[in-house]
Wavefront OBJ file of the C-alpha trace (Angstrom):
o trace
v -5.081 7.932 -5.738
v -7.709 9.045 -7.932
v -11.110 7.500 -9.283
v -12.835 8.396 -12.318
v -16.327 6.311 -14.354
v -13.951 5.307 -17.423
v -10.058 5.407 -18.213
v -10.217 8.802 -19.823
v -11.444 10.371 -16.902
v -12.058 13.282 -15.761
v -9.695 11.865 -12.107
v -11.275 13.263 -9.122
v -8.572 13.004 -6.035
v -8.919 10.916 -3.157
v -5.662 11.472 -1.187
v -2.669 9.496 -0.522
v -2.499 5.295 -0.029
v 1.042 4.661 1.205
v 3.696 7.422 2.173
v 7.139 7.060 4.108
v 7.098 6.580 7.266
v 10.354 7.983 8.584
v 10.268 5.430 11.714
v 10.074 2.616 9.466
v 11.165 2.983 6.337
v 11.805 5.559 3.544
v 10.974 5.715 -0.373
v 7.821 3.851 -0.314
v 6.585 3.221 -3.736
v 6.193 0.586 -6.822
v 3.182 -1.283 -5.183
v 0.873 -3.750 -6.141
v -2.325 -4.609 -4.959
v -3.703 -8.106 -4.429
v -7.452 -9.576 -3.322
v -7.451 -12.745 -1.754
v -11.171 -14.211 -2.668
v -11.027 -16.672 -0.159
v -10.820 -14.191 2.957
v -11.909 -11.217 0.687
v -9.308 -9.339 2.129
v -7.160 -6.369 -0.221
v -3.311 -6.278 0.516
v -0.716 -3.854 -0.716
v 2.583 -5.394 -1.820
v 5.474 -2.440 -1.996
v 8.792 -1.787 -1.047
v 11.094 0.110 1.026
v 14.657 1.326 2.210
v 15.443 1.130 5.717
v 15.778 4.109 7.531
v 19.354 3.503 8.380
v 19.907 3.198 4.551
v 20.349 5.850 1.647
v 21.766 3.248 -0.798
v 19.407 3.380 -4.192
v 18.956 -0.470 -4.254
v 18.602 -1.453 -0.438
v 15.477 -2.368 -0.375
v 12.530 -4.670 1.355
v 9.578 -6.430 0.356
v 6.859 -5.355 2.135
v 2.875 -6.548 2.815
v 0.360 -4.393 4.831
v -3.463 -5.277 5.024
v -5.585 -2.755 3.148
v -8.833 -1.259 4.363
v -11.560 0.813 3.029
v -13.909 3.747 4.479
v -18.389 2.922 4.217
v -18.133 4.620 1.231
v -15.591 1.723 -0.577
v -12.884 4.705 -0.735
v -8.968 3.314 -0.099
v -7.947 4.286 3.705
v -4.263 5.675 4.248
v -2.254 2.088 5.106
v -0.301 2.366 7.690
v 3.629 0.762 7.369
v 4.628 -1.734 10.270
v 7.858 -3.864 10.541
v 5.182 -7.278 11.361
v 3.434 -7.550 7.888
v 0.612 -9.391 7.659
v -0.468 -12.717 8.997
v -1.079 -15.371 6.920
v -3.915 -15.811 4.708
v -4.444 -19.169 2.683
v -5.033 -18.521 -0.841
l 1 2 3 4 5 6 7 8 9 10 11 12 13 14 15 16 17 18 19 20 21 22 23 24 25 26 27 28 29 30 31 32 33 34 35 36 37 38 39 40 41 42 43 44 45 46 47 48 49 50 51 52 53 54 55 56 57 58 59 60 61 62 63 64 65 66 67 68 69 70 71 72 73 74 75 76 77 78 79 80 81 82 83 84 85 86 87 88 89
């Protein structure tokens, strides 16, 4: 992801949020992210084929908690097959 002071930029690099995992899943992508102001937790809402898959449209809906470094910067989440518990809106 990158950050930047306004929408024009200039983008200065900060790495990579969410990448396969090839013991979990392959072709991470399309995410969303979503703030729950009630726990003030971040979560990243994406999905994913199964490894065992290679069919274009096989995919899952996945949730993983995200976390961020003292400096506010996004870490790397990691995939698991458990999710998230829940969290009351």
């Amino acid at each position: 992801y990158a950050i930047a002071d306004g929408p024009m930029g200039p983008f200065e690099s900060r790495g990579v949020i969410l990448q396969t995992d090839p013991a979990i899943g392959t072709g991470a992508g399309h995410h969303s992210v979503m703030h729950n102001p009630r726990s003030g937790k971040y979560y990243i809402i994406y999905h994913r084929r199964p490894i065992d898959s290679d069919v274009r449209d096989n995919r899952v809906t996945c949730i993983e908690e995200m976390h961020f470094d003292e400096n506010g910067d996004i870490l790397p989440v990691v995939m698991t097959h458990e999710g998230v518990a829940k969290d009351r809106l």
